[in-house]
PATIVEX-708323 format. One record per residue (C-alpha): residue in one letter; chain; x, y, z. Coordinates in Angstrom, 2 decimals. Example, Ala and Ser with C-alpha at 12.3 -4.5 7.8 and 13.67 -1.06 7.14 Angstrom:
BEGIN
R|A|A|12.30|-4.50|7.80
R|S|A|13.67|-1.06|7.14
***
This chain:
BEGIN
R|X|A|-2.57|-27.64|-18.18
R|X|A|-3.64|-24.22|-16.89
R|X|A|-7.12|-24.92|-16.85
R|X|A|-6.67|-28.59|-15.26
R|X|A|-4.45|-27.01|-12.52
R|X|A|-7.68|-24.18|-11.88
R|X|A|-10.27|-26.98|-11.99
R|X|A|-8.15|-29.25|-9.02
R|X|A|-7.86|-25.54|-7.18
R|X|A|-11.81|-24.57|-7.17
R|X|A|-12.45|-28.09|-6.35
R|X|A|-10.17|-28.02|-3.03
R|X|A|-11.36|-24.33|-1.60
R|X|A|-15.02|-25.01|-2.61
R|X|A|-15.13|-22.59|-5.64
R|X|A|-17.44|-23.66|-8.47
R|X|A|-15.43|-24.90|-11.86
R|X|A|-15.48|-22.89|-14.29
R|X|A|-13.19|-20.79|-16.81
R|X|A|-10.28|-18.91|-15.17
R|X|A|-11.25|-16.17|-13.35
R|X|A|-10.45|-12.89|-14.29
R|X|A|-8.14|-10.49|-11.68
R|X|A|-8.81|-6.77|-10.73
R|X|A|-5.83|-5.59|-8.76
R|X|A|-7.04|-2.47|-7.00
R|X|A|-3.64|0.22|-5.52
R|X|A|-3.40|2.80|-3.22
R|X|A|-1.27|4.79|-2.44
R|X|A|-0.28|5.99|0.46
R|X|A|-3.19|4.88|2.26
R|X|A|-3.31|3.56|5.87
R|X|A|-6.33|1.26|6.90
R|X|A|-8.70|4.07|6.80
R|X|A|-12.03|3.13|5.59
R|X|A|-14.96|2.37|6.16
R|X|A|-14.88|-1.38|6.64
R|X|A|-12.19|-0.57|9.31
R|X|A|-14.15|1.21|11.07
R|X|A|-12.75|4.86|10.06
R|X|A|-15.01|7.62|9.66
R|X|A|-13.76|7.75|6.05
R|X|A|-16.63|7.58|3.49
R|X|A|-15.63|4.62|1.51
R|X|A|-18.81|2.96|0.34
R|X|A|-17.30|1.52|-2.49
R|X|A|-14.55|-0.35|-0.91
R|X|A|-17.13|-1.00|1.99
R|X|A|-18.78|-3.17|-0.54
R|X|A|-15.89|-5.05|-1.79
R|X|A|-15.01|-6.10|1.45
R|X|A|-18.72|-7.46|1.61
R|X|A|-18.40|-9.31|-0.99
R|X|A|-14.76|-10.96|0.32
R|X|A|-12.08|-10.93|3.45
R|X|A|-11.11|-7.94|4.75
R|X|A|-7.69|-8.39|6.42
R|X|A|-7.24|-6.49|9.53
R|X|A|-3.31|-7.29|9.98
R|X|A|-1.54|-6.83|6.92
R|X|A|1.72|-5.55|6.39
R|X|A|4.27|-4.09|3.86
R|X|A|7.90|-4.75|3.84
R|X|A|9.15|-1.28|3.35
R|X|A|7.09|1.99|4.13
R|X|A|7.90|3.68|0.87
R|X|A|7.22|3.68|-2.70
R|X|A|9.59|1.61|-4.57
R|X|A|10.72|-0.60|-2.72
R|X|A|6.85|-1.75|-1.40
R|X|A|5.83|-2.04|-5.07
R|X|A|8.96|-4.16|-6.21
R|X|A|8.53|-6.22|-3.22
R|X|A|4.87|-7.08|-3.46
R|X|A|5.19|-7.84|-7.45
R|X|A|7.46|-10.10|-7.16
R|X|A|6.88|-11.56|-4.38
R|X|A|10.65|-11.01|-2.65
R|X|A|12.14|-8.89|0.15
R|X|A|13.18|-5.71|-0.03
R|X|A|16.76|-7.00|1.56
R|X|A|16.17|-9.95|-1.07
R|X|A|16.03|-7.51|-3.92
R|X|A|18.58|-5.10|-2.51
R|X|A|16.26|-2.51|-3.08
R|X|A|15.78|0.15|-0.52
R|X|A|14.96|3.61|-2.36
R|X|A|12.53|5.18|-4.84
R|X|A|15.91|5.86|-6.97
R|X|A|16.71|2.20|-8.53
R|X|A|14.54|0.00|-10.56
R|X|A|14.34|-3.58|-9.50
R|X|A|15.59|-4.61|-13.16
R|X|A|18.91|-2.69|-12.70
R|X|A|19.40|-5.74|-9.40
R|X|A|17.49|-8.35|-10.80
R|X|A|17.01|-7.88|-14.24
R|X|A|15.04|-10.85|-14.99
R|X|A|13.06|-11.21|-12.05
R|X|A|9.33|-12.36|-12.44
R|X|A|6.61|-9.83|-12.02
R|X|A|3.25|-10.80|-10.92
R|X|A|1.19|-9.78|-13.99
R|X|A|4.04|-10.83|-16.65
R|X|A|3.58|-14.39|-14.52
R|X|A|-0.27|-13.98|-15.24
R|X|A|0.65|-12.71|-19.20
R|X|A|3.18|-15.99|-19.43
R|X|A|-0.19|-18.04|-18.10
R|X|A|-2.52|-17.18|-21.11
R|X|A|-3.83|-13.86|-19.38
R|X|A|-4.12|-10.55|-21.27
R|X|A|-2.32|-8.22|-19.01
R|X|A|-2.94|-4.19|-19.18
R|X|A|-2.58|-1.26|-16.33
R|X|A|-3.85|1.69|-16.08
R|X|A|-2.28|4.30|-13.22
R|X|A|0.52|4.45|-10.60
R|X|A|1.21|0.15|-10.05
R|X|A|5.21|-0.31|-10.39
R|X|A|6.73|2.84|-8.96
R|X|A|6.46|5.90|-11.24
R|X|A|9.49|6.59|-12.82
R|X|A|8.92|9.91|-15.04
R|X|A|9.36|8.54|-18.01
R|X|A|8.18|6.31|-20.21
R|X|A|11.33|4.09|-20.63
R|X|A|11.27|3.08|-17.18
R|X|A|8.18|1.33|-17.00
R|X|A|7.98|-2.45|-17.28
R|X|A|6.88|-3.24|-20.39
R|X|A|7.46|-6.60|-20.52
R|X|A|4.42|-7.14|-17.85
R|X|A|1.84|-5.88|-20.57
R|X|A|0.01|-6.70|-23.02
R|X|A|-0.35|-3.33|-24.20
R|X|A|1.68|-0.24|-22.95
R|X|A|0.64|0.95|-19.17
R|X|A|-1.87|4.33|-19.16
R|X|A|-0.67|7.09|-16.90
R|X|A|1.86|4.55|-14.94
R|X|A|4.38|7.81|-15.09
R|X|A|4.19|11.18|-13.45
R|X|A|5.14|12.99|-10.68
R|X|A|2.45|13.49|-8.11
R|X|A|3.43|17.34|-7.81
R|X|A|2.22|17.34|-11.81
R|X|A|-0.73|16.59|-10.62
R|X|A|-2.49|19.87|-11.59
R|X|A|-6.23|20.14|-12.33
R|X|A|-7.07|20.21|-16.09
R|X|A|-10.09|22.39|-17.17
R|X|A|-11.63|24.29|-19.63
R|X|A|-11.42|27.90|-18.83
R|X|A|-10.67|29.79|-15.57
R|X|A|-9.88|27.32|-12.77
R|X|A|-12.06|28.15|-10.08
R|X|A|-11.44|29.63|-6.69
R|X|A|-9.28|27.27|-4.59
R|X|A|-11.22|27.00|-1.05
R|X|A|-8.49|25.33|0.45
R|X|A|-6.62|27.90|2.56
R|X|A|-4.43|26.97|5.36
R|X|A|-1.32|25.39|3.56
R|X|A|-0.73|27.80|1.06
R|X|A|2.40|28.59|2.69
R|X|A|3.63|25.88|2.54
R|X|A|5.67|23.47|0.57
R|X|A|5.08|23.44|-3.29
R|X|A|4.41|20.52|-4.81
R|X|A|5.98|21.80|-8.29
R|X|A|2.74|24.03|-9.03
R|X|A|0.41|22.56|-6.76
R|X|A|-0.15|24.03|-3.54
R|X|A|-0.36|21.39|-0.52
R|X|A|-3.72|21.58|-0.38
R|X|A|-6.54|22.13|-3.19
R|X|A|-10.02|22.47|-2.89
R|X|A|-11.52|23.29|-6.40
R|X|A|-14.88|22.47|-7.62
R|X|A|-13.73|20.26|-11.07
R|X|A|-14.63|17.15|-12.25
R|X|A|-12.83|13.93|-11.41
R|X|A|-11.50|14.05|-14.30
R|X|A|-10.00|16.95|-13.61
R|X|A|-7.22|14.87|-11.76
R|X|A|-5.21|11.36|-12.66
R|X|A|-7.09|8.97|-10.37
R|X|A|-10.50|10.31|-12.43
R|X|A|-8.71|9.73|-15.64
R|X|A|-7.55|6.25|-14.54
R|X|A|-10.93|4.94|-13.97
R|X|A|-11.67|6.11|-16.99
R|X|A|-9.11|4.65|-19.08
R|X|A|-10.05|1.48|-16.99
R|X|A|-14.02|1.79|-17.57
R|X|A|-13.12|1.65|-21.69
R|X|A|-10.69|-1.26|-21.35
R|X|A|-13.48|-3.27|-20.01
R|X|A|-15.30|-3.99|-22.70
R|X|A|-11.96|-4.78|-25.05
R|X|A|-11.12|-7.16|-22.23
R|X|A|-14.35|-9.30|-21.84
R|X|A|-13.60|-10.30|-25.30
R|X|A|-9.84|-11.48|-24.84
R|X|A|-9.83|-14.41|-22.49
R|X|A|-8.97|-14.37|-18.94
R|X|A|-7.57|-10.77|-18.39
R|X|A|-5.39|-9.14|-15.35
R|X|A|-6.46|-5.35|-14.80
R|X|A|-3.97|-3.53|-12.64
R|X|A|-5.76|-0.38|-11.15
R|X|A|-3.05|2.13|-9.64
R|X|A|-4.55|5.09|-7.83
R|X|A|-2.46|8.15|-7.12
R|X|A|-4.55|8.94|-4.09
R|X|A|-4.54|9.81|-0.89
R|X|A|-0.86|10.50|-1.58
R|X|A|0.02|14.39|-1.39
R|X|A|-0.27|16.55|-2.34
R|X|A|-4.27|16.44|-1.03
R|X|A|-6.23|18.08|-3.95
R|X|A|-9.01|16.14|-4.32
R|X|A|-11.88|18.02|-6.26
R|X|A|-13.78|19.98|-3.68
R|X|A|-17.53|17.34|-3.65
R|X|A|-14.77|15.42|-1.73
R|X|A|-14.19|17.37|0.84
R|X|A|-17.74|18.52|1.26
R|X|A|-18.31|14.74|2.35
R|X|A|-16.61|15.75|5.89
R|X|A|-16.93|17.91|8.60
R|X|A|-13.20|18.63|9.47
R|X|A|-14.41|19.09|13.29
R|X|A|-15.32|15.41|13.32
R|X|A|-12.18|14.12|11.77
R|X|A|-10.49|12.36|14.57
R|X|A|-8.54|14.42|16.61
R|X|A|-4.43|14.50|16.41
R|X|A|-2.40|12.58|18.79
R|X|A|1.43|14.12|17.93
R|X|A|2.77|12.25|21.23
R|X|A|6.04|10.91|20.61
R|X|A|6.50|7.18|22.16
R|X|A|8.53|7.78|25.24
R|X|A|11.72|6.20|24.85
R|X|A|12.30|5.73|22.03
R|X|A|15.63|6.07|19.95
R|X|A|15.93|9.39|17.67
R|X|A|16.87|7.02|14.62
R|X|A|13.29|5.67|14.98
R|X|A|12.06|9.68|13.84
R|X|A|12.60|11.02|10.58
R|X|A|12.34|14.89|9.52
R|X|A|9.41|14.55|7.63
R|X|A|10.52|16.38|4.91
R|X|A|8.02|15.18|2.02
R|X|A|5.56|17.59|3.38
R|X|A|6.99|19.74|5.42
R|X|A|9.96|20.62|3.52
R|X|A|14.09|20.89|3.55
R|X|A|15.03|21.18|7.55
R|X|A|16.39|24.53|6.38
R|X|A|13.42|26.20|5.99
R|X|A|10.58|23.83|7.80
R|X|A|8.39|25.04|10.34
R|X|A|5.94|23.44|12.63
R|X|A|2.24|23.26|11.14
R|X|A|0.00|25.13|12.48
R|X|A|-3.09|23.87|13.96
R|X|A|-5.32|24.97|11.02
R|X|A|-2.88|23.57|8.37
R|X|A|-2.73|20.21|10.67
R|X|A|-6.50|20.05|9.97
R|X|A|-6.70|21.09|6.82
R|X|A|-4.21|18.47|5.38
R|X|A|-5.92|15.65|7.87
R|X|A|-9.42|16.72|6.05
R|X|A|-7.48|16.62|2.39
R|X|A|-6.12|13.33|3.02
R|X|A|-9.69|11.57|3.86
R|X|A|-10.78|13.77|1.00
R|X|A|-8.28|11.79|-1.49
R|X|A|-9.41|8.67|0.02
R|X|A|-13.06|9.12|-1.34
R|X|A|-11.96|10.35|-3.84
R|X|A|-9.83|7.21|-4.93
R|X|A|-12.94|5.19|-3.92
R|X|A|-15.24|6.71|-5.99
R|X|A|-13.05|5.83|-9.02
R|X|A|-13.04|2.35|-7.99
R|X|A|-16.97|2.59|-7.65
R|X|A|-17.09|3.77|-11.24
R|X|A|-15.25|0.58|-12.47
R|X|A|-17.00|-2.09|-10.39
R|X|A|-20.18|-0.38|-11.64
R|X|A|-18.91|-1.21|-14.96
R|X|A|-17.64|-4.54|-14.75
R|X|A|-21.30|-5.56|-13.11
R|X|A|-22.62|-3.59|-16.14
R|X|A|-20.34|-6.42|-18.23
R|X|A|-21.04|-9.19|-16.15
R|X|A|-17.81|-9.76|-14.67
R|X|A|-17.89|-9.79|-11.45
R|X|A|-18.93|-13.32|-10.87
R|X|A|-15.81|-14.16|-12.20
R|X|A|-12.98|-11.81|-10.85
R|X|A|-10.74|-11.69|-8.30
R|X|A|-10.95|-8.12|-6.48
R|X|A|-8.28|-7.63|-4.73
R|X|A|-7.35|-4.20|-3.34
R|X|A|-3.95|-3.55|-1.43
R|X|A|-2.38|-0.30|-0.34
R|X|A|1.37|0.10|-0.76
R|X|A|2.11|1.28|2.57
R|X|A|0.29|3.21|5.90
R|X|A|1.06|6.83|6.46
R|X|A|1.33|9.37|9.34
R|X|A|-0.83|12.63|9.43
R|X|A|0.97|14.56|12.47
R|X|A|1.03|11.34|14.83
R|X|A|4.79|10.63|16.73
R|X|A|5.13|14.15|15.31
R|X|A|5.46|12.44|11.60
R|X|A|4.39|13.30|8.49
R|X|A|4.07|10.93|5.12
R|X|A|5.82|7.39|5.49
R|X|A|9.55|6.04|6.13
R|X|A|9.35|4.52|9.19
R|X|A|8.94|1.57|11.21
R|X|A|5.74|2.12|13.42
R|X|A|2.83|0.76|13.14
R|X|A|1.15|3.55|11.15
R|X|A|3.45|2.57|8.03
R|X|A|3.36|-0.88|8.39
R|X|A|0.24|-2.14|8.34
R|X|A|-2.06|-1.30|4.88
R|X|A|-5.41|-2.34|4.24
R|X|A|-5.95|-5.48|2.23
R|X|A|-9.03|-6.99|0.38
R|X|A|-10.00|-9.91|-1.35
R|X|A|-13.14|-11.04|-3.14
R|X|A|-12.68|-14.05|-4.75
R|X|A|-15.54|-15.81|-6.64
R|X|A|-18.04|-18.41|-5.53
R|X|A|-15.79|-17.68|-2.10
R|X|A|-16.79|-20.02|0.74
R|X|A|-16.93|-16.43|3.43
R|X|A|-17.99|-13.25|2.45
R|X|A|-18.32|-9.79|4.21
R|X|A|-15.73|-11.10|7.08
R|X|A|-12.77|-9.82|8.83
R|X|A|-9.50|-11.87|9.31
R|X|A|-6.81|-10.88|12.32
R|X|A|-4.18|-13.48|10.54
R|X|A|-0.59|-11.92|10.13
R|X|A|-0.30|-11.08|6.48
R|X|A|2.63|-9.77|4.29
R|X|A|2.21|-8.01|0.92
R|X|A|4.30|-10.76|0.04
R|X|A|2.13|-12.89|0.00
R|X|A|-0.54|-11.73|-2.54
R|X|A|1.81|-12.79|-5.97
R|X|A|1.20|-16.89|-4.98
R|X|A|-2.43|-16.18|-3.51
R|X|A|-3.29|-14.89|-6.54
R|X|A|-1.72|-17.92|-8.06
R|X|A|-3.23|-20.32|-6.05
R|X|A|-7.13|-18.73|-6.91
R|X|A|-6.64|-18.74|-10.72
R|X|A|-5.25|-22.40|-10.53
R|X|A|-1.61|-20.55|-11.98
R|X|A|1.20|-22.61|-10.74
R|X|A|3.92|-21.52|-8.21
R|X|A|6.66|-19.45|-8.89
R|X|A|10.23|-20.72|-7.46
R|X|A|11.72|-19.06|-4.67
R|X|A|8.47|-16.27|-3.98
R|X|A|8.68|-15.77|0.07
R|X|A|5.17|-15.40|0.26
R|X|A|2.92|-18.04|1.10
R|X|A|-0.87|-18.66|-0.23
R|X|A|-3.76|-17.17|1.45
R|X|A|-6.57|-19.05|0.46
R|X|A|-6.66|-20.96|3.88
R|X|A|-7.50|-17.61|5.63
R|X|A|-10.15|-16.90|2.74
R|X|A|-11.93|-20.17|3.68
R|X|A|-11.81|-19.79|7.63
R|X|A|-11.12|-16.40|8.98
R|X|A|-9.88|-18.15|12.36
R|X|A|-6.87|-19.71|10.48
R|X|A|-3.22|-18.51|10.74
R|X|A|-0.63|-18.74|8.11
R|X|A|2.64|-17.38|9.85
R|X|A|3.76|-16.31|13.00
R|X|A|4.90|-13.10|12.19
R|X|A|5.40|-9.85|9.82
R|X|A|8.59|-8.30|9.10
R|X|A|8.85|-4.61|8.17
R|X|A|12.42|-3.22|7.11
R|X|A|13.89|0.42|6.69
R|X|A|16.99|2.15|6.35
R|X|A|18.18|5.71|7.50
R|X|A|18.43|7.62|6.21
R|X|A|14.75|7.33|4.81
R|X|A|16.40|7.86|1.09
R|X|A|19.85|6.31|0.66
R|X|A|20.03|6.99|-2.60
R|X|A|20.76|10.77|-1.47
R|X|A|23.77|9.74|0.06
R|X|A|27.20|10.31|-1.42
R|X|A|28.02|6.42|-1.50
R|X|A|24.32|5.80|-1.80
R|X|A|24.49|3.45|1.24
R|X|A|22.34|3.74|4.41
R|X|A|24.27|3.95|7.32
R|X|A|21.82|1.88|9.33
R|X|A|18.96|-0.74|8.86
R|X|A|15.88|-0.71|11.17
R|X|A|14.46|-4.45|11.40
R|X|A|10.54|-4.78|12.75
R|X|A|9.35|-8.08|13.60
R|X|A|4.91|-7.51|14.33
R|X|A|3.93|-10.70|16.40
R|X|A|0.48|-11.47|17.57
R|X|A|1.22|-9.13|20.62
R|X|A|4.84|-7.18|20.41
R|X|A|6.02|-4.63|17.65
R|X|A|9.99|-5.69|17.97
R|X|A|12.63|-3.14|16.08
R|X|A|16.30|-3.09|15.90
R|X|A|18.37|-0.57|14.44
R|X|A|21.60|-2.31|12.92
R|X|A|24.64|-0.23|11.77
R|X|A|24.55|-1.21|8.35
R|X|A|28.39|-1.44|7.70
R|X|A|29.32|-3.45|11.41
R|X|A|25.69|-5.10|11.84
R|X|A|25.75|-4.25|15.72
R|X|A|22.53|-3.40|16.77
R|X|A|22.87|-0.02|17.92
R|X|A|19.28|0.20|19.28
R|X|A|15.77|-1.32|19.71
R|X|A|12.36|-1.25|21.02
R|X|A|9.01|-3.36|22.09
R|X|A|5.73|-2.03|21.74
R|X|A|2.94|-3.95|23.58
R|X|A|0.37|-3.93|21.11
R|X|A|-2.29|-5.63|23.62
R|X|A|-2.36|-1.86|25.78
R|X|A|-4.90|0.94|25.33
R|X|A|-2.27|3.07|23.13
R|X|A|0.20|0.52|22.07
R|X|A|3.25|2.53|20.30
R|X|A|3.47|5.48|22.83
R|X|A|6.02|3.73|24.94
R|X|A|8.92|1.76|24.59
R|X|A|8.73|-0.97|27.01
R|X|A|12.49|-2.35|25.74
R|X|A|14.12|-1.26|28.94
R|X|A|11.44|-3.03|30.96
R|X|A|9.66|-6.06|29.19
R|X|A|6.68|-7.19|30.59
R|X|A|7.10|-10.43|29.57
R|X|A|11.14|-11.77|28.80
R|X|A|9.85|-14.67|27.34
R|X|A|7.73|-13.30|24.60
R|X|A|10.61|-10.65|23.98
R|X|A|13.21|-13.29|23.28
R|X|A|10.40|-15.15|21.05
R|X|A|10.26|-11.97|18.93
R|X|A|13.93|-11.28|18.92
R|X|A|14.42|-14.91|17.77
R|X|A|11.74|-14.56|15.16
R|X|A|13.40|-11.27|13.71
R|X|A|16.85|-13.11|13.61
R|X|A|15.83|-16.01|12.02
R|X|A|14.53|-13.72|9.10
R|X|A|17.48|-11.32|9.32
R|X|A|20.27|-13.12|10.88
R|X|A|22.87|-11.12|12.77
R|X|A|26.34|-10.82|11.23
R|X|A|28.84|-13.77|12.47
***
């Protein structure tokens, strides 16, 4: 039945028959759409290529702007408000313990299912991974990025990284490192490499799904130091910190994953600014070169004329802009990730799609290119029209959620005390901050995402345009209705 359901697929988005293909799912994390393809300075020639080979989507967004909940959301294709899940601190089983996943869909569908690296949130231990997705138990799925210290034989060598060093501690690692290792040296090295042996296992098992989870560019930014020789840190855009004018405090966070406890924080200096903007496009080609080591392979194999690339990061970042640093908010920055996907005999390659996307909405597109059928109640929708025309739409917006405090979890009732709603339109950014006990919206704003710097101004007070703010309030409602 599988196979029957592929061949009527191929047939209706002008792939060529043939047996199932085979899915590389490609994670970031951390990363905002900064590469190459984008048109970032970052050197990303690897990912450059995938999105040559595919549809590179230009507006995609995640439904939370943090770990966890991201992750949960995009693998099983629900909500985070859906789930209930709003934190790093709660695994999606413990609310919905028998939800599908994405790859134990593809495992249920005759696919050999393994992972290797960061996909599902890392939860320190073993226990708490899902192994009921896999075929075989997950490679390096657990850690804490902070134990992400640089393995070598003999004396490490001299760290030429020295701005941060004052700063916060990442358990042993310093905020920034700079050493000349291997890749290896690092997880994301190991990962490719625990990938590149898999291969060959998995040409011989059928239609496989390989989940690729890179710990990179997440902090802290120690990428080994050929990385950082690929920039000059003069070059690296400049820093905009500008706060948008007008807008609520609640919309801010403290910025405490790299800056450390209020307490003690204090304000970057401009050489530690650049330093951690250079070891953040560092990690980035970093993680790409690990991703060029495993294409390389699978062309070595012969499979990529038959696998789905598709490569998704779990949510954007801020390096110093609206004063932020890291993730956890609304804005643009954290909402929209890069996403691409190379699909097989694909009817467009090398092109660039504006179409509002949702992370959502990868679990049933992924479905709908290996012929798998749909899974009941997923709140994506299938993005195969966009992979045939790059002009077509799918939906009319993209809905972004998150709670303050960033971390509820920390709480003594482990209940936000608000919930910050974003609604991203073709033109507006649309936000309002409900009190998450009452519902009354307790603030909001509108960013016009048509001007020169579109998110350093609140327009709210003064809409340029009533009816297209009561089109975006109306759009954010329907998806997150206001309490009777």
């Amino acid at each position: 039945m599988k196979h029957l359901l592929f061949a009527l697929l191929v047939s209706s988005c002008g792939m060529a028959a043939s047996s199932p293909p085979n899915v590389l799912l490609i994670t970031a994390d951390d990363l905002r759409p900064e590469l190459g393809c984008y048109g970032s300075p970052a050197v990303t020639p690897n990912l450059d290529a995938i999105a040559a080979r595919g549809t590179t989507f230009t507006r995609a967004y995640c439904q939370q702007a943090v770990c966890n909940p991201s992750r949960s959301s995009m693998l099983t294709g629900l909500r985070p408000s859906t789930l209930g899940l709003y934190t790093n601190g709660t695994h999606f089983r413990e609310l919905k313990p028998d939800v599908m996943t994405l790859p134990l869909w593809f495992k249920e569908h005759g696919y050999t299912t393994r992972c290797s690296g960061k996909l599902f949130h890392n939860w320190h231990t073993q226990e708490k991974g899902d192994a009921r997705s896999w075929s075989a138990p997950e490679f390096l799925h657990y850690a804490n990025h902070g134990d992400d210290v640089p393995r070598v034989s003999g004396r490490l060598p001299e760290n030429h990284a020295k701005q941060c060093e004052d700063m916060r501690k990442y358990g042993s690692v310093g905020m920034c490192e700079c050493y000349d290792v291997p890749d290896e040296a690092y997880y994301d090295g190991r990962v490719a490499a625990e990938a590149v042996r898999l291969l060959p296992e998995l040409k011989k098992a059928g239609p496989f799904f390989l989940a690729l989870g890179f710990w990179k560019p997440h902090a802290p930014f120690n990428a080994p130091k050929k990385y950082w020789d690929l920039y000059d840190r003069s070059k690296i855009p400049v820093l905009n910190p500008s706060r948008p004018a007008e807008a609520p405090e609640i919309a801010f966070h403290p910025s405490t994953e790299i800056l450390g406890p209020l307490t003690t924080q204090k304000p970057p200096t401009p050489e530690q600014i650049a330093e951690m903007r250079h070891g953040y496009f560092a990690g980035i080609s970093y993680m790409d070169a690990q991703v060029g080591k495993v294409v390389a392979e699978m062309s070595k194999q012969g499979m990529l004329e038959n696998t789905v690339i598709l490569f998704w990061g779990d949510h954007g970042y801020h390096l110093g802009e609206h004063g932020l640093w890291a993730k956890t908010s609304n804005f643009e920055l954290d909402a929209r990730v890069p996403l691409i996907i190379a699909a097989p005999h694909a009817k467009q390659r090398g092109v660039k799609a504006t179409a509002l996307v949702e992370m959502l909405d990868i679990f049933p597109t992924l479905n709908a290119l290996c012929g798998l059928p749909s899974v009941p109640a997923l709140e994506g929708v299938n993005l195969v029209p966009v992979l045939d025309d790059p002009t077509a739409k799918v939906k009319s917006a993209a809905f972004t959620q998150h709670p303050r405090p960033p971390y509820p979890d920390r709480m003594p009732d482990k209940q936000p005390t608000h919930m910050g709603y974003s609604v991203r339109t073709e033109r507006w950014r649309y936000t309002e901050w409900r009190n998450w006990k009452t519902g009354v919206v307790e603030a909001s704003e509108l960013y016009d995402h048509t001007s020169e710097q579109p998110e350093l101004q609140n327009v709210i007070a003064r809409p340029p345009d009533d009816a297209a703010l009561l089109e975006a309030k109306a759009l954010l409602r329907a998806q997150f209705p206001l309490r009777p």
